[in-house]
PyMOL CGO cylinders between C-alpha atoms (Angstrom):
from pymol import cmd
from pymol.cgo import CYLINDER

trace = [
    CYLINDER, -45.35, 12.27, -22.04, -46.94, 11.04, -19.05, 0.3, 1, 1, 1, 1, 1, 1,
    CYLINDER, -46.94, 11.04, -19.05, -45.64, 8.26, -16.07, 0.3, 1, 1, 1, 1, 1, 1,
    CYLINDER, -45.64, 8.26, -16.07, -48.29, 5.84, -17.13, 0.3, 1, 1, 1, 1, 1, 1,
    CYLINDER, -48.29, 5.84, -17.13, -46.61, 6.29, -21.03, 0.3, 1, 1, 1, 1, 1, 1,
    CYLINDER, -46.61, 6.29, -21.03, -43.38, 5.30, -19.53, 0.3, 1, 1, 1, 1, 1, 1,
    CYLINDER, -43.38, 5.30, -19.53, -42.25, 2.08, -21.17, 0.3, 1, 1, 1, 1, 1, 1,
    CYLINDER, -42.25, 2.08, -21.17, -38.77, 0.15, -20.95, 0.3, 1, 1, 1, 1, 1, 1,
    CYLINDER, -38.77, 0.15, -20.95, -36.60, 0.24, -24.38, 0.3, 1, 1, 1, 1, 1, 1,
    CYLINDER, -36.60, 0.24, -24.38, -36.72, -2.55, -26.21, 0.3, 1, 1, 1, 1, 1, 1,
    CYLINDER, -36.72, -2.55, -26.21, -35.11, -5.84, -25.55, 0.3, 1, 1, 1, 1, 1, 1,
    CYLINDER, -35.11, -5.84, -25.55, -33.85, -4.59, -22.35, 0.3, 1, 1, 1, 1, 1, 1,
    CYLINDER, -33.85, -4.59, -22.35, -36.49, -6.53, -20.32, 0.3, 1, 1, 1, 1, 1, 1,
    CYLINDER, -36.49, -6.53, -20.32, -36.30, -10.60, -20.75, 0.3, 1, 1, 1, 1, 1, 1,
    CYLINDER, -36.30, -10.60, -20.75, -38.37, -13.40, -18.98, 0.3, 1, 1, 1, 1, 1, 1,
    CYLINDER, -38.37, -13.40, -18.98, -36.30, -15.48, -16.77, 0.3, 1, 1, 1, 1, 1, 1,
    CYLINDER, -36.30, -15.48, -16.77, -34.72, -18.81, -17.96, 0.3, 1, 1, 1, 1, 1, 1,
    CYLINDER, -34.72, -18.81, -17.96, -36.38, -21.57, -16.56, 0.3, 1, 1, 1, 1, 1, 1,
    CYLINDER, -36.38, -21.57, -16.56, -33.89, -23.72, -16.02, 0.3, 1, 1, 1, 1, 1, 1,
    CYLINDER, -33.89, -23.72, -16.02, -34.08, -27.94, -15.18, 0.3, 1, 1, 1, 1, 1, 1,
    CYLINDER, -34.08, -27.94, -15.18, -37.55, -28.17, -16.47, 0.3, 1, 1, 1, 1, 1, 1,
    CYLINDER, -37.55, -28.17, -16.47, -36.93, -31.04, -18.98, 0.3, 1, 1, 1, 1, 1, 1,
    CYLINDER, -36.93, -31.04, -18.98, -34.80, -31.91, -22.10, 0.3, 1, 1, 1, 1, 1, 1,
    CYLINDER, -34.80, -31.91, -22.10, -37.26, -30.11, -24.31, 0.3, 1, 1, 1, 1, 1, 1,
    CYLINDER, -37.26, -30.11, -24.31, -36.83, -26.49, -23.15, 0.3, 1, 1, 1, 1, 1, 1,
    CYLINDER, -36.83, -26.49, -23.15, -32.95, -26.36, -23.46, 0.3, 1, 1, 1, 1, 1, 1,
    CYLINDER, -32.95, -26.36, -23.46, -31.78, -26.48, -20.03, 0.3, 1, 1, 1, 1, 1, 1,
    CYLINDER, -31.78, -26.48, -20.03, -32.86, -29.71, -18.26, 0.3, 1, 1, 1, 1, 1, 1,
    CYLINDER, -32.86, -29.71, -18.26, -31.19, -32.07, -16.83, 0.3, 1, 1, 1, 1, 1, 1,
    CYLINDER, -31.19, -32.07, -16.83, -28.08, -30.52, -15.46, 0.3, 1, 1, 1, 1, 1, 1,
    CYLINDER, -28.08, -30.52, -15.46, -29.58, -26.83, -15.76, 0.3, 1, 1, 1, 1, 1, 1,
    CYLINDER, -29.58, -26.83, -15.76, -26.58, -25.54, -17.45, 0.3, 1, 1, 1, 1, 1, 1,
    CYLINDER, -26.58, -25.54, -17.45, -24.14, -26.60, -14.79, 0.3, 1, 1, 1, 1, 1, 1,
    CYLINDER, -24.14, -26.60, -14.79, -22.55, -29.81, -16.23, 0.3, 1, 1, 1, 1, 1, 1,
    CYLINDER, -22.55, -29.81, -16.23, -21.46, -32.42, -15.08, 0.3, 1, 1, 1, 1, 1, 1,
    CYLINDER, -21.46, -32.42, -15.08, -20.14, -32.92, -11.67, 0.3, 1, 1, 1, 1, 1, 1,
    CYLINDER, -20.14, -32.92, -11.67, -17.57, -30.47, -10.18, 0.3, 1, 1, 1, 1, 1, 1,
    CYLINDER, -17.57, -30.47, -10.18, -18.11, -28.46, -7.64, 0.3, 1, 1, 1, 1, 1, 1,
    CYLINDER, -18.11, -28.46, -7.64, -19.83, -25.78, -9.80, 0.3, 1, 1, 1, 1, 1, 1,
    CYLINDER, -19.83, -25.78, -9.80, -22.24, -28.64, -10.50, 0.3, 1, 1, 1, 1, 1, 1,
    CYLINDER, -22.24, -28.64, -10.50, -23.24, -28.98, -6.52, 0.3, 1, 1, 1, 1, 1, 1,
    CYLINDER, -23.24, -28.98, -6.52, -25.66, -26.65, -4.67, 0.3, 1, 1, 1, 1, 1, 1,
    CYLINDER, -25.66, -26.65, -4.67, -23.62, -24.46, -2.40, 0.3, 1, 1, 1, 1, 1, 1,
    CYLINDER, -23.62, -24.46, -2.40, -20.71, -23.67, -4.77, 0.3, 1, 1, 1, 1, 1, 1,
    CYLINDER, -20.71, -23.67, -4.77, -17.73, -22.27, -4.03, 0.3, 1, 1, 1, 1, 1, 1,
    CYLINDER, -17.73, -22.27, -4.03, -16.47, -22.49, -0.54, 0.3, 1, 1, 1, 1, 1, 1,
    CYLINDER, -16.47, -22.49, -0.54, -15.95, -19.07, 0.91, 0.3, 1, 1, 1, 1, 1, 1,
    CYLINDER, -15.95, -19.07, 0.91, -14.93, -16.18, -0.71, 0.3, 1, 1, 1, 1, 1, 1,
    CYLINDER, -14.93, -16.18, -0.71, -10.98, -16.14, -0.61, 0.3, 1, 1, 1, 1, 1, 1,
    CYLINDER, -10.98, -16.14, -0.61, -11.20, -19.63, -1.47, 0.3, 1, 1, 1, 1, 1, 1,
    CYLINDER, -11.20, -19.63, -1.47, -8.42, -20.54, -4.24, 0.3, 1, 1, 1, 1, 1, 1,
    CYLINDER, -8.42, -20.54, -4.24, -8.65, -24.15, -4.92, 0.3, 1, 1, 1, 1, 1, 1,
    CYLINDER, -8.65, -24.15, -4.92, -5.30, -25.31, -3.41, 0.3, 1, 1, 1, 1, 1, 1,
    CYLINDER, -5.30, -25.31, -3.41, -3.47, -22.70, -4.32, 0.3, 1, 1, 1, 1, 1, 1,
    CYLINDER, -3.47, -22.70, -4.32, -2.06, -20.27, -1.34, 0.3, 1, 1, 1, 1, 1, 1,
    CYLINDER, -2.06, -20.27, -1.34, -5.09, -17.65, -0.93, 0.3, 1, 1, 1, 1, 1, 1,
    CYLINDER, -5.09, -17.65, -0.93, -4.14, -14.28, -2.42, 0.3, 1, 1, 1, 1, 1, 1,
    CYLINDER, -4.14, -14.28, -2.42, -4.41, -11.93, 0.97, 0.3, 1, 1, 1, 1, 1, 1,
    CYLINDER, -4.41, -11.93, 0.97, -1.71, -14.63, 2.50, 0.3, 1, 1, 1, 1, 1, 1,
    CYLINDER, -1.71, -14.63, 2.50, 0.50, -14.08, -0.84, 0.3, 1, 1, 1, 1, 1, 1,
    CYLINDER, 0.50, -14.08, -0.84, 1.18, -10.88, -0.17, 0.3, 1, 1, 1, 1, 1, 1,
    CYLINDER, 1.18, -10.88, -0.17, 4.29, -9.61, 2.22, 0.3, 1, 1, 1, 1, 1, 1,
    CYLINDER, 4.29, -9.61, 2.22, 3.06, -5.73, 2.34, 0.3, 1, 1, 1, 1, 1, 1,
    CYLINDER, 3.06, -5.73, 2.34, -0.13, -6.36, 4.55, 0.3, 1, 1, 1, 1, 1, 1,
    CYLINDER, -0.13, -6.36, 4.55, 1.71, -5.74, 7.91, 0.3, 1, 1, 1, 1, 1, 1,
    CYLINDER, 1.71, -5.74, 7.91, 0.65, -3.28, 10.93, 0.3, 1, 1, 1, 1, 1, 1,
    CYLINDER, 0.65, -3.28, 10.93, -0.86, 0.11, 10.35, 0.3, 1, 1, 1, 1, 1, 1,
    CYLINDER, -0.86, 0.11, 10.35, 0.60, 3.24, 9.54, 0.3, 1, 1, 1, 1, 1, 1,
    CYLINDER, 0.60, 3.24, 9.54, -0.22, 6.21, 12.14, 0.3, 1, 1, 1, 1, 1, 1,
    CYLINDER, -0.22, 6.21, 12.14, -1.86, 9.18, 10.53, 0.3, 1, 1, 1, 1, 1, 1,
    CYLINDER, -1.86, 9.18, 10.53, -1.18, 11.60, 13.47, 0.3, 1, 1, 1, 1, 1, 1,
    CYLINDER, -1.18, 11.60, 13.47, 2.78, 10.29, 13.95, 0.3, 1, 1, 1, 1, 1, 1,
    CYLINDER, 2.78, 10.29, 13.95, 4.45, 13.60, 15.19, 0.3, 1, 1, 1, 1, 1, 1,
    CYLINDER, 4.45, 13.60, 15.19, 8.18, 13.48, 13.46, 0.3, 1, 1, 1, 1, 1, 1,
    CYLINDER, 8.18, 13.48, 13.46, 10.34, 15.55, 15.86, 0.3, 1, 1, 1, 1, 1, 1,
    CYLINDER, 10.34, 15.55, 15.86, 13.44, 17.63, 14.10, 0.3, 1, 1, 1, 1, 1, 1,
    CYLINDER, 13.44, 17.63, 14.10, 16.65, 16.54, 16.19, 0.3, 1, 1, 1, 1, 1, 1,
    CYLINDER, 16.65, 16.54, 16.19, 19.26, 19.11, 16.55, 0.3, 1, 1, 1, 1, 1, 1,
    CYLINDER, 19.26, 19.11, 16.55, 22.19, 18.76, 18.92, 0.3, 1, 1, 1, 1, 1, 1,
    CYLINDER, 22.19, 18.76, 18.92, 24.23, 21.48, 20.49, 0.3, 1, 1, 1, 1, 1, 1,
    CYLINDER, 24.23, 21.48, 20.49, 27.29, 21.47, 18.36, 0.3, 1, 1, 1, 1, 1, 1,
    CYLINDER, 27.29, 21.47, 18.36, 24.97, 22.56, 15.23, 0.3, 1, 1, 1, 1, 1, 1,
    CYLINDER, 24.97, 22.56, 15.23, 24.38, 26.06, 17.29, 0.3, 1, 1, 1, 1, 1, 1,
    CYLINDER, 24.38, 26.06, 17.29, 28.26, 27.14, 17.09, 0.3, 1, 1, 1, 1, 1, 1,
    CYLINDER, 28.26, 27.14, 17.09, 28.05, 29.07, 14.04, 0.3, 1, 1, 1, 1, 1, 1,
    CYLINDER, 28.05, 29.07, 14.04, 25.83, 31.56, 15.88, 0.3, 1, 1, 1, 1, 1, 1,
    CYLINDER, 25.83, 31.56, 15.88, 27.16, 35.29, 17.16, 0.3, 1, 1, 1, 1, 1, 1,
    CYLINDER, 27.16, 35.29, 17.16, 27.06, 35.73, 20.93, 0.3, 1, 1, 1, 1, 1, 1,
    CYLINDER, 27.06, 35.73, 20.93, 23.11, 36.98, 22.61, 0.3, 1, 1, 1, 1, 1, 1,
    CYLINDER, 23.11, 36.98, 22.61, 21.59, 36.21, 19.11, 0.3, 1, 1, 1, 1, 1, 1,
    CYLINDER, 21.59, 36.21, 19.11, 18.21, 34.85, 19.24, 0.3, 1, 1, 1, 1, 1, 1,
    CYLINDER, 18.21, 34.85, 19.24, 18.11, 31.32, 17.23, 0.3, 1, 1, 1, 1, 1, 1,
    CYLINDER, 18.11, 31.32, 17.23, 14.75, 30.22, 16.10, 0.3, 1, 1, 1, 1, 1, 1,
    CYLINDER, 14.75, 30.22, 16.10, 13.21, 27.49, 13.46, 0.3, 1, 1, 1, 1, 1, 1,
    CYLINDER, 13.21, 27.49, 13.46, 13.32, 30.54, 10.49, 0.3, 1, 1, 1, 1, 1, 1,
    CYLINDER, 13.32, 30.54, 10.49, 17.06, 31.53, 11.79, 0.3, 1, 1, 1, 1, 1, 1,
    CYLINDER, 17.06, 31.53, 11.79, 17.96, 27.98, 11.49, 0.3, 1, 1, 1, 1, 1, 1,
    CYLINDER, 17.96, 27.98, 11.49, 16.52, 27.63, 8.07, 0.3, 1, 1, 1, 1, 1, 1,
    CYLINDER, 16.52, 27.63, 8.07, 18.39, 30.39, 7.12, 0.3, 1, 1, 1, 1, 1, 1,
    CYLINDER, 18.39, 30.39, 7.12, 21.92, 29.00, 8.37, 0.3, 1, 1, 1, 1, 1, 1,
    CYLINDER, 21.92, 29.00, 8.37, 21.13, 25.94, 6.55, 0.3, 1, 1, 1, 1, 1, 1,
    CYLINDER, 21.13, 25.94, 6.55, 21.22, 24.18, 9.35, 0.3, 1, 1, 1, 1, 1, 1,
    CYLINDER, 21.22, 24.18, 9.35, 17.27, 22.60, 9.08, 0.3, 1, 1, 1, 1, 1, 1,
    CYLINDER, 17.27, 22.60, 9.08, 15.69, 22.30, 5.35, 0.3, 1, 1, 1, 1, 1, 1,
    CYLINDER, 15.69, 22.30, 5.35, 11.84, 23.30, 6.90, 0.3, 1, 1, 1, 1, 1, 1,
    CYLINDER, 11.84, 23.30, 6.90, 10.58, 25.19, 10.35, 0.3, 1, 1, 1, 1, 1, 1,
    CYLINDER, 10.58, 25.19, 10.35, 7.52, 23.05, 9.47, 0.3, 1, 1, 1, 1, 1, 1,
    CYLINDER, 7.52, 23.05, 9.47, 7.77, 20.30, 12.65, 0.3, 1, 1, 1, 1, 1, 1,
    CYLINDER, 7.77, 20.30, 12.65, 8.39, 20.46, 15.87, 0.3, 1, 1, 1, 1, 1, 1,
    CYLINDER, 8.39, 20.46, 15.87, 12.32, 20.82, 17.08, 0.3, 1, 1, 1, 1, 1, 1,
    CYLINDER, 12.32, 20.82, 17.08, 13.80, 18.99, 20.46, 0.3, 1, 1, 1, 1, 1, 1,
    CYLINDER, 13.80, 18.99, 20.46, 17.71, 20.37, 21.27, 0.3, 1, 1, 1, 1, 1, 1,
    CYLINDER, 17.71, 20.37, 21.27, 19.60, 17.88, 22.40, 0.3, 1, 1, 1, 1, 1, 1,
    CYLINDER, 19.60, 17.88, 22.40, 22.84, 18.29, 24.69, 0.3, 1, 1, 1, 1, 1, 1,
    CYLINDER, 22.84, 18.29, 24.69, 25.56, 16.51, 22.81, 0.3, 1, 1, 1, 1, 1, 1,
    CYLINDER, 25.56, 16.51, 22.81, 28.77, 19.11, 22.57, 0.3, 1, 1, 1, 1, 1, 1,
    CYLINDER, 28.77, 19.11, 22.57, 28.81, 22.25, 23.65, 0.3, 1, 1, 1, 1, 1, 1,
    CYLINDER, 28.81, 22.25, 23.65, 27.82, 26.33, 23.94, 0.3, 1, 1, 1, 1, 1, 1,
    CYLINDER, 27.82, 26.33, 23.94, 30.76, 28.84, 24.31, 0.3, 1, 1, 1, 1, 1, 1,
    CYLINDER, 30.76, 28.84, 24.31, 28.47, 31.74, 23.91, 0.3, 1, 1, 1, 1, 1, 1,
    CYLINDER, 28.47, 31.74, 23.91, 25.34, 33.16, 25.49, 0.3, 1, 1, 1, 1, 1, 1,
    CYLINDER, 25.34, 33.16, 25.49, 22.15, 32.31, 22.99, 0.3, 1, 1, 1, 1, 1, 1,
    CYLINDER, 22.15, 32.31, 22.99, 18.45, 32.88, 23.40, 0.3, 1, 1, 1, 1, 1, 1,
    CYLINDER, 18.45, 32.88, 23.40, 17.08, 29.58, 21.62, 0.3, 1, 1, 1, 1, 1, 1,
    CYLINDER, 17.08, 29.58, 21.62, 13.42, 29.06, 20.78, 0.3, 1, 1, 1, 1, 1, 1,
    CYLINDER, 13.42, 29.06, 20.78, 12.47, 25.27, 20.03, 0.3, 1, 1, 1, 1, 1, 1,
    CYLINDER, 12.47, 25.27, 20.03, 9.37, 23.32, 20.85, 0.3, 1, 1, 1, 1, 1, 1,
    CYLINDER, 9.37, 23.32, 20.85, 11.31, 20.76, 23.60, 0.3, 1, 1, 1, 1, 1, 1,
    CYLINDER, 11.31, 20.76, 23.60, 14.62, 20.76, 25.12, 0.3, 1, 1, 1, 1, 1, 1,
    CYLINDER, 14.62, 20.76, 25.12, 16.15, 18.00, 27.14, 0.3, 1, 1, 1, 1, 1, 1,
    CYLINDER, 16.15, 18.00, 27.14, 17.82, 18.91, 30.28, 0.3, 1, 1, 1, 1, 1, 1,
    CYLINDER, 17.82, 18.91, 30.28, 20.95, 18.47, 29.68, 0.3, 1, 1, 1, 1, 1, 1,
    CYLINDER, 20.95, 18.47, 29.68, 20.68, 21.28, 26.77, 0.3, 1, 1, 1, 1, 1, 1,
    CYLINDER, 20.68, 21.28, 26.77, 19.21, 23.50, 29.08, 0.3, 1, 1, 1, 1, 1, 1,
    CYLINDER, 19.21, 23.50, 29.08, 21.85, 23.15, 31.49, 0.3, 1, 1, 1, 1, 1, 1,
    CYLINDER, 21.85, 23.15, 31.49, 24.39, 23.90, 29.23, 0.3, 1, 1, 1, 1, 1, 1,
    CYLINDER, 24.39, 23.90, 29.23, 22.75, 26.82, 27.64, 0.3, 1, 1, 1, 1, 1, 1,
    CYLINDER, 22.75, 26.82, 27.64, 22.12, 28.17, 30.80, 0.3, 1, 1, 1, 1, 1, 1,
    CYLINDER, 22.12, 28.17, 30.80, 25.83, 27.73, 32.65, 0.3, 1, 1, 1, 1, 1, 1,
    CYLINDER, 25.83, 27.73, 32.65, 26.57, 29.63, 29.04, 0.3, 1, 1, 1, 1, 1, 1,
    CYLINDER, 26.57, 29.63, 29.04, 24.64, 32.80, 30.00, 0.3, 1, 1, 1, 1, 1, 1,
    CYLINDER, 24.64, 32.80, 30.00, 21.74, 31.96, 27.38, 0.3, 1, 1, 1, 1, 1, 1,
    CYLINDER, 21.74, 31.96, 27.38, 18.33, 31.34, 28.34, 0.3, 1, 1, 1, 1, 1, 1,
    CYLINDER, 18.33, 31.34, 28.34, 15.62, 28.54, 26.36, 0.3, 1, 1, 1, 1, 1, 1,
    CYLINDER, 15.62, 28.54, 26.36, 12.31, 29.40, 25.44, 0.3, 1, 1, 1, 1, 1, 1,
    CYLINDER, 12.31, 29.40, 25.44, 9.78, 26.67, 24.75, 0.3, 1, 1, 1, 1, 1, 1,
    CYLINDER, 9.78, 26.67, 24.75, 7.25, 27.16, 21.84, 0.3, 1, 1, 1, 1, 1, 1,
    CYLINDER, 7.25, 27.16, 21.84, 3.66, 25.87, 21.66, 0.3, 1, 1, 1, 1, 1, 1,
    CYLINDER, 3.66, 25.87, 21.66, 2.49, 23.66, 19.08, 0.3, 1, 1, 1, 1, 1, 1,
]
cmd.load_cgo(trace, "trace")
């Protein structure tokens, strides 16, 4: 087979309707758009969220609000009083928290917070740490170690 043998199947091709070319060829006079109506005027439709009356669809809807951020950083708030279970000069960490059940994931970032307060000296390892935190930890004998990323 060559490109010049190439040949449409069929019935797939048809000549155009000619349409509002008399009463003898099947479509003339109103050319298959009846009568009146705005479907019978040239121009139809209005524009394209158009609904006839009715309240358009994209205003029906209560979800379409704002924007949700992709690259939202969701910080892991842990206050002071959560650190008491931990033996004097340990080191406390996102895995050592994990593993005193205190955080589900060391996935996100953690910020310590200074509500209550440190009897013992710690060596804590979190990503932020407000300054009343570090104060305390400090006057405790501990020292805070801020973590990239």
């Amino acid at each position: 087979m060559k490109l010049h043998e190439l040949k449409p199947r069929p019935g797939s091709k048809k000549p155009r309707k000619r349409v509002g070319r008399g009463i003898s060829a099947g479509q003339g006079k109103t050319a298959g758009r009846g009568t009146k109506g705005e479907g019978a005027r040239a121009g139809t439709g209005g524009h394209l969220y158009r609904q006839g009356g009715n309240l358009p669809f994209y205003r029906r809807l209560p979800f379409k609000r704002g924007f949700t951020n992709i690259n939202r950083v969701s910080w892991t708030e842990l206050n002071l009083e959560r650190l008491a279970g931990f033996k004097a000069n340990s080191e406390v960490t996102p895995e050592t928290l994990v593993e005193a059940g205190i955080l589900r994931s060391a996935k996100g970032p953690i910020v310590l917070l200074g509500q209550g307060d440190v009897k013992v000296a710690l060596k804590v390892k979190v990503h932020r740490a407000t300054k009343s935190a570090r104060a305390k930890i400090e006057a405790a004998g501990g020292q805070v170690e801020l973590l990239e990323g």
